[in-house]
C-alpha positions in Angstrom: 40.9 -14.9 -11.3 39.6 -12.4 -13.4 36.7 -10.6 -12.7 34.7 -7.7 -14.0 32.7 -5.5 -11.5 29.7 -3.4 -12.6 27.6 -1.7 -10.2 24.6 1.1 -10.4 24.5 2.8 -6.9 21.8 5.6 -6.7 23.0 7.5 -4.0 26.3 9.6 -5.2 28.1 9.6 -2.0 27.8 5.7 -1.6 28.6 5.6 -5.5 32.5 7.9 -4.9 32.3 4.8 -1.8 32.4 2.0 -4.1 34.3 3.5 -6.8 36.9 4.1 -3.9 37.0 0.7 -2.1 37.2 -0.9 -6.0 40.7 1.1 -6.5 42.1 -1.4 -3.5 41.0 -4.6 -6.0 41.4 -3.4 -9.7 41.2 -0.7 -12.5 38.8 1.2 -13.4 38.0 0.7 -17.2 34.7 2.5 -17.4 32.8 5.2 -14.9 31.1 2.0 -12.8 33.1 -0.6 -14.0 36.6 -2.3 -12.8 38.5 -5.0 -13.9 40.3 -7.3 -11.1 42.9 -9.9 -11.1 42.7 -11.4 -8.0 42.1 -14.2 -5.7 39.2 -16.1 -3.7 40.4 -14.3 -0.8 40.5 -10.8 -2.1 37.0 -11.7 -4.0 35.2 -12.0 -0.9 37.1 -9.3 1.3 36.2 -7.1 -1.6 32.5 -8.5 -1.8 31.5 -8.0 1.5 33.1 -4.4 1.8 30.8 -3.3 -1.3 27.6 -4.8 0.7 28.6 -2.8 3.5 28.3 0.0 1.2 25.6 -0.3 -0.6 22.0 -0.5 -0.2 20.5 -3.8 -0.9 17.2 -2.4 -1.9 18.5 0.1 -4.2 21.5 -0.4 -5.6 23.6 -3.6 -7.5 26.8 -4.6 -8.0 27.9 -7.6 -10.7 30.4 -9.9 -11.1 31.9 -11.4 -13.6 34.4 -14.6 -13.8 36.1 -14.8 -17.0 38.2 -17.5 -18.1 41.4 -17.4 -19.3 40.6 -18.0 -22.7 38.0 -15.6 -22.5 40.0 -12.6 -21.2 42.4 -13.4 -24.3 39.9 -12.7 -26.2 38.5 -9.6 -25.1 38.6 -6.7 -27.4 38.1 -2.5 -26.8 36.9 -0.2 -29.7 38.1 3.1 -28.2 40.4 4.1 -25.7 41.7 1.6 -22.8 43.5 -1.6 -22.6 42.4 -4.4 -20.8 43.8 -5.0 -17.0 47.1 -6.6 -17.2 48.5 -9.2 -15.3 51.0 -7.6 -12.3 54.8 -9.0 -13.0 56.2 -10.3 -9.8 60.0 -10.7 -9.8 61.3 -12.9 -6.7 65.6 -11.9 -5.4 
């Protein structure tokens, strides 16, 4: 799946945190937001690693599910290209 993470963490040290775990799930496309290609599995390893972060009465993260279609159609005015999908090659 593809997913776009946005998050607005108060706290700078928590915020470097998140940033960091993200790197493990995706690429960083803006200063607090990632795109991931990844699984269910991965979705909710990497959801509850950002909760452990963050502070629920301060902070947010946000995810978004795009489509297939949708992700074809996304478009950048500026610098960046949008997360590609990793080419696995079997021997």
């Amino acid at each position: 799946m593809f997913v776009v993470v946005s998050y607005d963490v108060v706290d700078d040290r928590k915020r470097a945190r998140i940033a960091k775990a993200m790197k493990s799930y995706g690429d960083r496309v803006q200063k607090s937001v990632f795109e991931c290609r990844i699984d269910d599995q991965q979705f909710i390893k990497m959801k509850k690693s950002l909760e452990s972060i963050m502070d629920m009465t301060e902070d947010s993260v946000r995810y978004y599910f795009l489509c297939k279609g949708c992700v074809e159609r996304i478009e950048i005015s500026g610098w960046g290209t949008v997360t590609e999908d990793e080419s696995l090659i079997i021997v």
